[in-house]
Rosetta silent file (secondary structure, phi, psi, omega in degrees, C-alpha in Angstrom):
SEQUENCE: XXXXXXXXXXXXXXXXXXXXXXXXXXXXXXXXXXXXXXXXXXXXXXXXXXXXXXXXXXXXXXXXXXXXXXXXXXXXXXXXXXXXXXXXXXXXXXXXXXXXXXXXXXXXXXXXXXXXXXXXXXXXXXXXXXXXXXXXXXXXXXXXXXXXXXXXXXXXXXXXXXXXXXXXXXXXXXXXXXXXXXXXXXXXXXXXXXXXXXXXXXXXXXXXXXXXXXXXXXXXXXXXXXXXXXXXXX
SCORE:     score description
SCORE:     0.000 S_00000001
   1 L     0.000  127.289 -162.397  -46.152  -11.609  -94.179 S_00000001
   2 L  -128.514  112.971  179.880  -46.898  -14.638  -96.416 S_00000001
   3 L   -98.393  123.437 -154.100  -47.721  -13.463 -100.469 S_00000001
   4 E  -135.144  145.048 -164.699  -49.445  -15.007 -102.696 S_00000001
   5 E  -129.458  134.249 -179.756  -50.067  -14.345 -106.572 S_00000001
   6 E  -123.711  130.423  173.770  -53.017  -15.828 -108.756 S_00000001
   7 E   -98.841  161.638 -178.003  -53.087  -15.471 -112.339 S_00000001
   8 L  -103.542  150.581  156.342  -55.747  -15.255 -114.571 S_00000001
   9 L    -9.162  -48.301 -163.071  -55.628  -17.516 -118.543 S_00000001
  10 L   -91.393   -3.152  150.896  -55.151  -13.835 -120.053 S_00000001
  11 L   112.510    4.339  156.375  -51.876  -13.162 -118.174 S_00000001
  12 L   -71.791  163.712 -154.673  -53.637  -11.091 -115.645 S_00000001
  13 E  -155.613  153.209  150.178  -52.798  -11.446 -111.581 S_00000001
  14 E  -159.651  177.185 -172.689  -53.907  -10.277 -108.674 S_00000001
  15 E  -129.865  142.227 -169.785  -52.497  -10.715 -105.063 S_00000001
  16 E   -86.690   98.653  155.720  -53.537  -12.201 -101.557 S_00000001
  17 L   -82.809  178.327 -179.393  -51.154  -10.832  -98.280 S_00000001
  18 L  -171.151  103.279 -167.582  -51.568  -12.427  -94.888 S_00000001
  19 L   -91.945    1.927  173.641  -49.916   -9.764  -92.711 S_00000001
  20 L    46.518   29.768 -178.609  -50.025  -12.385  -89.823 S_00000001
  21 L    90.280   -1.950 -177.450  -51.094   -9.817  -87.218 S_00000001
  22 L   -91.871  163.388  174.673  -48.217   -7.250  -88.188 S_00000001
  23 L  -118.682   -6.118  139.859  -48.764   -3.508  -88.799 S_00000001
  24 E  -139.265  145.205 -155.888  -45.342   -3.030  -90.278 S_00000001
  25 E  -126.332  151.957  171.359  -43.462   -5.584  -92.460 S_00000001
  26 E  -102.911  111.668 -169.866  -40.161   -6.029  -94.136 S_00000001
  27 L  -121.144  153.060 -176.122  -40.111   -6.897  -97.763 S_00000001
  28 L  -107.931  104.807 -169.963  -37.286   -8.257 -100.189 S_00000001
  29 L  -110.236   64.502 -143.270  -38.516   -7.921 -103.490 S_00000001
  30 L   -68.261  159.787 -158.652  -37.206   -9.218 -106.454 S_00000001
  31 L  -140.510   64.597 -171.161  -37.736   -6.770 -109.558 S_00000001
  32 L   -95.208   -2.893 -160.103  -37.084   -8.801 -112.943 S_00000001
  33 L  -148.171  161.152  167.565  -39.688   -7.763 -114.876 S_00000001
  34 L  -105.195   34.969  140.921  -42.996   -4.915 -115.185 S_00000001
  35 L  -136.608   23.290  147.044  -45.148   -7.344 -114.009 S_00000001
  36 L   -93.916  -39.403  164.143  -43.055   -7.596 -110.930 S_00000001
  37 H   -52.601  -37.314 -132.389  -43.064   -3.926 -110.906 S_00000001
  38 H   -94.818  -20.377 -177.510  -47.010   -4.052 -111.459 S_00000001
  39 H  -118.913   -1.044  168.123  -47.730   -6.292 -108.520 S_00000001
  40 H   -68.552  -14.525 -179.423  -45.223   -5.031 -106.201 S_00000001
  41 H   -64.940  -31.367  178.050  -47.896   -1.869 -106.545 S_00000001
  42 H   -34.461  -59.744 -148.553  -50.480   -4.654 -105.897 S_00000001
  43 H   -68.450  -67.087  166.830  -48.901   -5.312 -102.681 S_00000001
  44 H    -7.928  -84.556  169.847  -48.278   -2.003 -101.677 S_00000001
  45 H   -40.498  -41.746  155.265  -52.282   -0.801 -102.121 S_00000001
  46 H   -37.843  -52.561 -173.003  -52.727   -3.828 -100.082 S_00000001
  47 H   -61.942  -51.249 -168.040  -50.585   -2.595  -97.302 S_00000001
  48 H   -64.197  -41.139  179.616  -51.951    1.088  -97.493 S_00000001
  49 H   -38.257  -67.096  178.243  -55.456   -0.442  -97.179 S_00000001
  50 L   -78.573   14.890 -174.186  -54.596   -2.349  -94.164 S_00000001
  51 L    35.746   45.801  163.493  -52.384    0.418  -92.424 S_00000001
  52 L  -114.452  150.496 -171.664  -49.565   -1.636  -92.466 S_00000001
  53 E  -108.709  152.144  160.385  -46.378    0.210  -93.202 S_00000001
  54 E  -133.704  142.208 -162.591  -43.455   -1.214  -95.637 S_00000001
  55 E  -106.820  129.724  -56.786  -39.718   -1.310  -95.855 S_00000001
  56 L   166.950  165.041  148.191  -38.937   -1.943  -99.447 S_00000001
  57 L   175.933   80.322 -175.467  -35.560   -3.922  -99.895 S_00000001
  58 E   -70.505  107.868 -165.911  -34.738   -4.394 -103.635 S_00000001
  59 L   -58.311  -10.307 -148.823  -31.964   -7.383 -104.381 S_00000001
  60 L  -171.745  118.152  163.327  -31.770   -6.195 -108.110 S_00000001
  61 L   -83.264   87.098 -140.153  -32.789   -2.780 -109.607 S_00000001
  62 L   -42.233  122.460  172.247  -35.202   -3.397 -112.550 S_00000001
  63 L    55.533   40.167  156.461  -33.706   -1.305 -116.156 S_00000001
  64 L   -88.328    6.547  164.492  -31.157    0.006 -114.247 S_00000001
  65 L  -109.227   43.223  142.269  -28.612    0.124 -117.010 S_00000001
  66 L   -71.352   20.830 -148.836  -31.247    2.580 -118.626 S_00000001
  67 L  -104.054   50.740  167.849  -29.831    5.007 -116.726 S_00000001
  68 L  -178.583  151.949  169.400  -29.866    8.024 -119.302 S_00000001
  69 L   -50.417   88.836  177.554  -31.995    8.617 -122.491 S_00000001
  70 L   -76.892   -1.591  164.899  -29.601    7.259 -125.238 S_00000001
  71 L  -163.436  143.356 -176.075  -31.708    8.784 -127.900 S_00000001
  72 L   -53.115   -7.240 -172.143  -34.516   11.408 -127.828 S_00000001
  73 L  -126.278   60.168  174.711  -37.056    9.272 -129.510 S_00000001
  74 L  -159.535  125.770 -160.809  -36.479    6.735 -126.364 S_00000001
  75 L   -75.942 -170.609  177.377  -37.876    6.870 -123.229 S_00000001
  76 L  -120.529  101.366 -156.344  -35.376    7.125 -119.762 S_00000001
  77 H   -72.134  -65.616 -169.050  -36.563    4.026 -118.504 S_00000001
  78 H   -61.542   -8.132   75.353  -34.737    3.945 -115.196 S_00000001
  79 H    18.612  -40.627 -168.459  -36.242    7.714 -114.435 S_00000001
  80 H   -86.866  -58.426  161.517  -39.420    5.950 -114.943 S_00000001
  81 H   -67.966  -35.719 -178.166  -39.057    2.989 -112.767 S_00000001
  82 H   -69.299  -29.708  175.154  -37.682    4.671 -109.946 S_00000001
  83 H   -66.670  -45.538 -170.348  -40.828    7.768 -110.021 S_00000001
  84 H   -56.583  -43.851  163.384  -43.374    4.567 -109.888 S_00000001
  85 H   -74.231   33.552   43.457  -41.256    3.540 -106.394 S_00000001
  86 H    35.627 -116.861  143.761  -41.462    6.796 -105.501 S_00000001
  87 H     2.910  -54.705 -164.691  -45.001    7.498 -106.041 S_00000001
  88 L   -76.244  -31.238  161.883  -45.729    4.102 -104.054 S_00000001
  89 L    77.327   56.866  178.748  -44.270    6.006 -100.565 S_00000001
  90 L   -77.506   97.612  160.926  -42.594    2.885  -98.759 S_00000001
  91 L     8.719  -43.503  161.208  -41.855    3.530  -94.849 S_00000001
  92 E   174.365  174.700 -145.383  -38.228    3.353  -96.774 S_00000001
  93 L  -121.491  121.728  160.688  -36.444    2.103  -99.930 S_00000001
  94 E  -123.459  152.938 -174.706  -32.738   -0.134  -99.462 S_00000001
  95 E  -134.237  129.731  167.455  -31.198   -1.017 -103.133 S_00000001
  96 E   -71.221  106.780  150.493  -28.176   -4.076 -103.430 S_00000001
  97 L    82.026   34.537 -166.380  -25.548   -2.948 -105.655 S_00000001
  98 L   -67.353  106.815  172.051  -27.341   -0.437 -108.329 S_00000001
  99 L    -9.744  -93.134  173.876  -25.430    0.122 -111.857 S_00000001
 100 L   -75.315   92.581 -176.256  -25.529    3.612 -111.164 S_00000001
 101 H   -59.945  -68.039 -169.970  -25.275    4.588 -107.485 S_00000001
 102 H   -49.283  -27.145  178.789  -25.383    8.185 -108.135 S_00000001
 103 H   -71.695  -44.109  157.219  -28.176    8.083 -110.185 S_00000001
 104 H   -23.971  -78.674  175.420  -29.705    5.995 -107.861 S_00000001
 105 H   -90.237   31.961  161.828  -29.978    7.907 -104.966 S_00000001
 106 H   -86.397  -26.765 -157.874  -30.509   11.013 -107.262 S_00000001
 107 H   -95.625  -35.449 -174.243  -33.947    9.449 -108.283 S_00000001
 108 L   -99.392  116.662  162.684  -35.294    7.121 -105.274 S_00000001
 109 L   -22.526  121.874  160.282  -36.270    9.479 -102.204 S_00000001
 110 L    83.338   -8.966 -150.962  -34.278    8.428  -99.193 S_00000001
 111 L   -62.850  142.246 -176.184  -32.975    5.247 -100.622 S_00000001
 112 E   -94.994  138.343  156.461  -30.334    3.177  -98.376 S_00000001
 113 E  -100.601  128.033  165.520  -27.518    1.569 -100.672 S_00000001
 114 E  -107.427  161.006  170.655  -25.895   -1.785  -99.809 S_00000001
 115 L  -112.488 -148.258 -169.743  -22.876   -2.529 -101.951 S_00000001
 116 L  -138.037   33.804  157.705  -21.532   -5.223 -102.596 S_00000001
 117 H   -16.820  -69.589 -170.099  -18.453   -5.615 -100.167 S_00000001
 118 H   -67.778  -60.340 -168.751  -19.736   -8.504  -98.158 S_00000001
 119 H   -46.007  -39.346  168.382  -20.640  -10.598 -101.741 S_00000001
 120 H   -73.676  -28.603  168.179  -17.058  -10.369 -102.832 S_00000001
 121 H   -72.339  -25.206  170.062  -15.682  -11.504  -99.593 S_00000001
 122 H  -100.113    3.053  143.510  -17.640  -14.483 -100.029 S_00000001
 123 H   -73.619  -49.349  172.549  -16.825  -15.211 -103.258 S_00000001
 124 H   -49.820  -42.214  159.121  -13.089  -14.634 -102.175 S_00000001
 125 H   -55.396  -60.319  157.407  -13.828  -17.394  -99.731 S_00000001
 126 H   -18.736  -66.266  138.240  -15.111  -19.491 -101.645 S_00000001
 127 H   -25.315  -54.807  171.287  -12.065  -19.154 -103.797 S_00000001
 128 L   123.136    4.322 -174.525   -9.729  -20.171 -100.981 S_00000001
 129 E   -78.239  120.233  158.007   -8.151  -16.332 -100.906 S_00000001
 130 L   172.333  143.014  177.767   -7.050  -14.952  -97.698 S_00000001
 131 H   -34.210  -49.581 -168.170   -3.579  -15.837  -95.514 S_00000001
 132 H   -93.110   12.295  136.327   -5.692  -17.768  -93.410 S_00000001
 133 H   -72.404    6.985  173.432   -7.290  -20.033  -96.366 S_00000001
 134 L    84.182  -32.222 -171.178   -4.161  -20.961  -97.696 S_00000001
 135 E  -104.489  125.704  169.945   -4.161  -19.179 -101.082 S_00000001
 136 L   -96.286  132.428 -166.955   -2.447  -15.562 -100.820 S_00000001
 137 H   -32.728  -66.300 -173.748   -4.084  -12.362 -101.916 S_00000001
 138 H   -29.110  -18.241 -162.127   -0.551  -12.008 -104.421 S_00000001
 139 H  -103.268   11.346 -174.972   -1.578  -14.753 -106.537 S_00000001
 140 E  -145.037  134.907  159.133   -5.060  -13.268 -107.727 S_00000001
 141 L  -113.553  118.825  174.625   -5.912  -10.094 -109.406 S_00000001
 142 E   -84.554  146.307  167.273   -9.011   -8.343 -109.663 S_00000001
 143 E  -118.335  167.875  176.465  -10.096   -6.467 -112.409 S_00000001
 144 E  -132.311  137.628 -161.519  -12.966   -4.362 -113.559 S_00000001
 145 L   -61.510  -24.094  174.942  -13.956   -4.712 -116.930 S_00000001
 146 L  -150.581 -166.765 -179.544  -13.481   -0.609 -117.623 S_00000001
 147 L   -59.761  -48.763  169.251  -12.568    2.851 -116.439 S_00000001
 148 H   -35.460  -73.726 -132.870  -16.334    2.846 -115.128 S_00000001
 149 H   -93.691   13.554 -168.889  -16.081    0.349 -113.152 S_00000001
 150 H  -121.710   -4.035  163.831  -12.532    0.570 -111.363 S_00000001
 151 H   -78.872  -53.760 -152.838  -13.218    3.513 -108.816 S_00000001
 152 H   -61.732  -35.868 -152.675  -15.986    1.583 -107.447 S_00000001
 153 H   -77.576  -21.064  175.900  -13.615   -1.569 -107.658 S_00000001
 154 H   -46.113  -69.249  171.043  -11.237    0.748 -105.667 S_00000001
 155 H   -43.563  -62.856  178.682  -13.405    1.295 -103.049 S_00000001
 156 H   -42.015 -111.225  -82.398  -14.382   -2.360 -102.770 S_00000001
 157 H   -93.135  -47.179 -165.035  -10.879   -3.389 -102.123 S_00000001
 158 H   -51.659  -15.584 -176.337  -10.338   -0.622  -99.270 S_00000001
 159 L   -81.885  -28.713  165.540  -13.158   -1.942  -97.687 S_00000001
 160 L  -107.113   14.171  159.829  -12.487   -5.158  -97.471 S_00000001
 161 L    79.662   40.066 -164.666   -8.733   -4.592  -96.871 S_00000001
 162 L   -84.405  141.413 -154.963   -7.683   -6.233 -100.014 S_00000001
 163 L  -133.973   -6.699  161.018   -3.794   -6.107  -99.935 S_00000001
 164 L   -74.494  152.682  176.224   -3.638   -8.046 -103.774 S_00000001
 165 L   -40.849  143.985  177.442   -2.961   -6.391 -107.259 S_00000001
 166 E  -122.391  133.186 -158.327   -5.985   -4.424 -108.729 S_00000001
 167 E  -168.321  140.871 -177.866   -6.123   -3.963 -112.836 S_00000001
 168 E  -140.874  134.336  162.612   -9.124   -2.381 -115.097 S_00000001
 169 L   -83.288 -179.756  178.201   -9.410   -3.359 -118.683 S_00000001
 170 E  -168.560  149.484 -152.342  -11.050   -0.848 -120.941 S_00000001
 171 E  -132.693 -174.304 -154.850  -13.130   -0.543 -123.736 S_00000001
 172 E  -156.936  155.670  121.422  -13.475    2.020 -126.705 S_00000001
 173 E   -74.856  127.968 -172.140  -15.891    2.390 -129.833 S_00000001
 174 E  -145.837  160.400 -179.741  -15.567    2.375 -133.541 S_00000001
 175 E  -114.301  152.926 -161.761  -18.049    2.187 -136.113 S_00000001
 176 E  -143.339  102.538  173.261  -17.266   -0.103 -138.596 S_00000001
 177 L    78.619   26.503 -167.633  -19.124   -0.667 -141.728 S_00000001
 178 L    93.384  -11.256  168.661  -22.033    1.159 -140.405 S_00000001
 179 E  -137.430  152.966 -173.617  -22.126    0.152 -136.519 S_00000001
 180 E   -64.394  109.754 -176.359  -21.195    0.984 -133.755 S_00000001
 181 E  -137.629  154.872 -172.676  -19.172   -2.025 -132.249 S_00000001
 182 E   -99.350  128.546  140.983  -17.040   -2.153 -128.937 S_00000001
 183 E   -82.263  118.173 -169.723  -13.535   -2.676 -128.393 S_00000001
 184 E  -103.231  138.425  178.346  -12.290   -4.508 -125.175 S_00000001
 185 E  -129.897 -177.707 -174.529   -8.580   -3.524 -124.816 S_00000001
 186 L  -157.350   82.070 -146.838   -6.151   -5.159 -122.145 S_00000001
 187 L   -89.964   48.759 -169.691   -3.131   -2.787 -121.967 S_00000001
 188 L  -150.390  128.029  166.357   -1.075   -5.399 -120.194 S_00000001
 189 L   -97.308  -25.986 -155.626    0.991   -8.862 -122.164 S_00000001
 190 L  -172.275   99.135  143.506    1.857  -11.039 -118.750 S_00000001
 191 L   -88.322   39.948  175.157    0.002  -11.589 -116.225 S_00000001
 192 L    26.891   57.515  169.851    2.520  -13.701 -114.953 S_00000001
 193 L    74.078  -24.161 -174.101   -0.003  -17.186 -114.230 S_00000001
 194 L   -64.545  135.976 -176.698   -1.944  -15.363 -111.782 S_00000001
 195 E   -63.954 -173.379 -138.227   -5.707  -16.040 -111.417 S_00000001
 196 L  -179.907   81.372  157.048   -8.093  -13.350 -112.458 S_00000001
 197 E   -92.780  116.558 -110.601  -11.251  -12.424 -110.721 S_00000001
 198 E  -119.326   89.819 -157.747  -13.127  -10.641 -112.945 S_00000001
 199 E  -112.426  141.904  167.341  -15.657   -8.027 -110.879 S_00000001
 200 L  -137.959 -133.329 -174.078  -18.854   -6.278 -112.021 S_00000001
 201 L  -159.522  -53.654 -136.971  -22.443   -4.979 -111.044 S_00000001
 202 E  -141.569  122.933  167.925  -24.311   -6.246 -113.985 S_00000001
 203 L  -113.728  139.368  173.338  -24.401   -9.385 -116.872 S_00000001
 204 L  -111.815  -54.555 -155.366  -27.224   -8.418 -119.761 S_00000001
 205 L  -140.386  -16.672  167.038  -26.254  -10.566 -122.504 S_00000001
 206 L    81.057    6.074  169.590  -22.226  -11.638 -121.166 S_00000001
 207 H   -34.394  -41.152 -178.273  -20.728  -10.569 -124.560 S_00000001
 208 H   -53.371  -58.666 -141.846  -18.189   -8.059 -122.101 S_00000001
 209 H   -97.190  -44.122  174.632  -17.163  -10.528 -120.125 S_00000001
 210 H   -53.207  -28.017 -169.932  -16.856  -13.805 -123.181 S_00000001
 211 H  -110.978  -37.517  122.360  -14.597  -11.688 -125.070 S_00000001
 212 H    17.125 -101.188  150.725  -12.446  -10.505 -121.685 S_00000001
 213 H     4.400  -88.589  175.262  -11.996  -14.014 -121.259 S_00000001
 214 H   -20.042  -61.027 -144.762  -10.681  -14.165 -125.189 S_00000001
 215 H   -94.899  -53.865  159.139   -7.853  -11.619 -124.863 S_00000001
 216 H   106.458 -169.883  166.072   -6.684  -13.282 -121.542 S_00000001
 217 L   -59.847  -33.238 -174.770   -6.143  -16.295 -122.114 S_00000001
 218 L   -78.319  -21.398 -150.328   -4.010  -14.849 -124.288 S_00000001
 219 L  -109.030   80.378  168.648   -1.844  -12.602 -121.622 S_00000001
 220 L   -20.414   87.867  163.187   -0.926  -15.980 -119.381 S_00000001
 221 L  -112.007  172.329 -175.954   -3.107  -15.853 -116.474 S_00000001
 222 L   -70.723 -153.276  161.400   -3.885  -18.191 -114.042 S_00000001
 223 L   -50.977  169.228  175.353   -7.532  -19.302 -113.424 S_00000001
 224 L  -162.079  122.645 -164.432  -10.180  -16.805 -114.581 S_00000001
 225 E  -123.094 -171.276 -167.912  -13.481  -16.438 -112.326 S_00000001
 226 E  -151.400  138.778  160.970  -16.238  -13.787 -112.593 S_00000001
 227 E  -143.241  103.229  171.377  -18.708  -12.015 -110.016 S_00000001
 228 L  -113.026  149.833  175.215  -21.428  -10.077 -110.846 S_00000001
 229 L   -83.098   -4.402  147.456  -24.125   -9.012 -108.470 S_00000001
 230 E  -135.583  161.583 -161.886  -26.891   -9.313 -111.303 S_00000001
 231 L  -135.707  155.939  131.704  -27.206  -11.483 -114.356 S_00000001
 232 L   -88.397  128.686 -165.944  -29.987  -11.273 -116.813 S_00000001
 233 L  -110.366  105.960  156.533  -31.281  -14.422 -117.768 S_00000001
 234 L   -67.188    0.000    0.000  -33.991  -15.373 -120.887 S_00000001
């Protein structure tokens, strides 16, 4: 299936398929924006037209750290994106890595999760960690940046059979002078030189992870790497 997008001067698009003789197709779909939602619908009317069926496979879940109303005179965005994939009725739905898994498959019909297992072993490679790369799982810890985030990180390591130290930082709120500002805390002094791989889901703006970093540097670690499975980027 070969896809093709034409814009108009006025920021309007519309889209071309070439289904290359198939009647059902597999598509990988990146979702950074809602005028990547607006033309995956494109394609999608396209398909239904031509009685071709499609398997959905999103790398990156659009306003998925929307995933609750934070104030009543705000919409629930990620509620919102997921009824429009919905509504579109895709032969089936797979998601990479989703902020919220439970919410996730509370909201998308049917939806397949991959996680993100395999991506950290191949960052750990990268790295040089494993007996038979030469660097040993003792000398690196991972962490997860909060409470959130360290059952998941939990999981991860059983899956891939991670046999090194595990550690979650954790953060807190105070309002201070009229806002609301976050506190990163790191309930540890010595991490006795050891490198630091730093695991997440999600970078918006990297403020989380830059001030992380900060505190440390201070607590004698080793190297200090980072993996997130989505970044947002202006």
């Amino acid at each position: 299936m070969k896809i093709d997008k034409i814009k108009y001067p006025d920021g309007s698009f519309y889209t071309q398929i070439d289904f290359e003789g198939q009647t059902e197709c597999n598509l990988t779909f990146r979702i950074n924006s809602y005028e990547d939602l607006w033309q995956l619908r494109q394609i999608k009317d396209i398909c239904d037209h031509n009685k071709v069926e499609l398997n959905l496979t999103i790398p990156n879940l659009f306003d998925a750290q929307a995933d609750r109303r934070f104030n009543e005179n705000e919409p629930a965005n990620f509620k919102l994106v997921c009824k429009f994939i919905n509504e579109m009725k895709f032969k089936s739905v797979t998601v990479f890595h989703p902020h919220n898994q439970e919410a996730t498959e509370a909201l998308i019909d049917d939806v397949k999760i991959i996680d993100n297992h395999r991506f950290i072993s191949l960052v750990l490679h990268e790295l040089g960690y494993g007996d038979e790369l030469g660097k040993n799982d003792d000398n690196l810890i991972l962490m997860s940046t909060d409470a959130g985030g360290f059952k998941p990180l939990m999981k991860l390591c059983d899956k891939i059979g991670w046999k090194g130290e595990t550690f979650s930082a954790s953060k807190s709120r105070q309002y201070i002078e009229g806002k609301s500002k976050l506190i990163q805390q790191v309930d540890r002094q010595d991490f006795g030189g050891k490198d630091i791989l730093i695991i997440d889901d999600i970078s918006v703006y990297g403020g989380t992870f830059v001030g992380l970093a900060k505190i440390l540097r201070e607590r004698n670690c080793g190297k200090l790497y980072l993996a997130v499975s989505h970044i947002t980027v202006e």
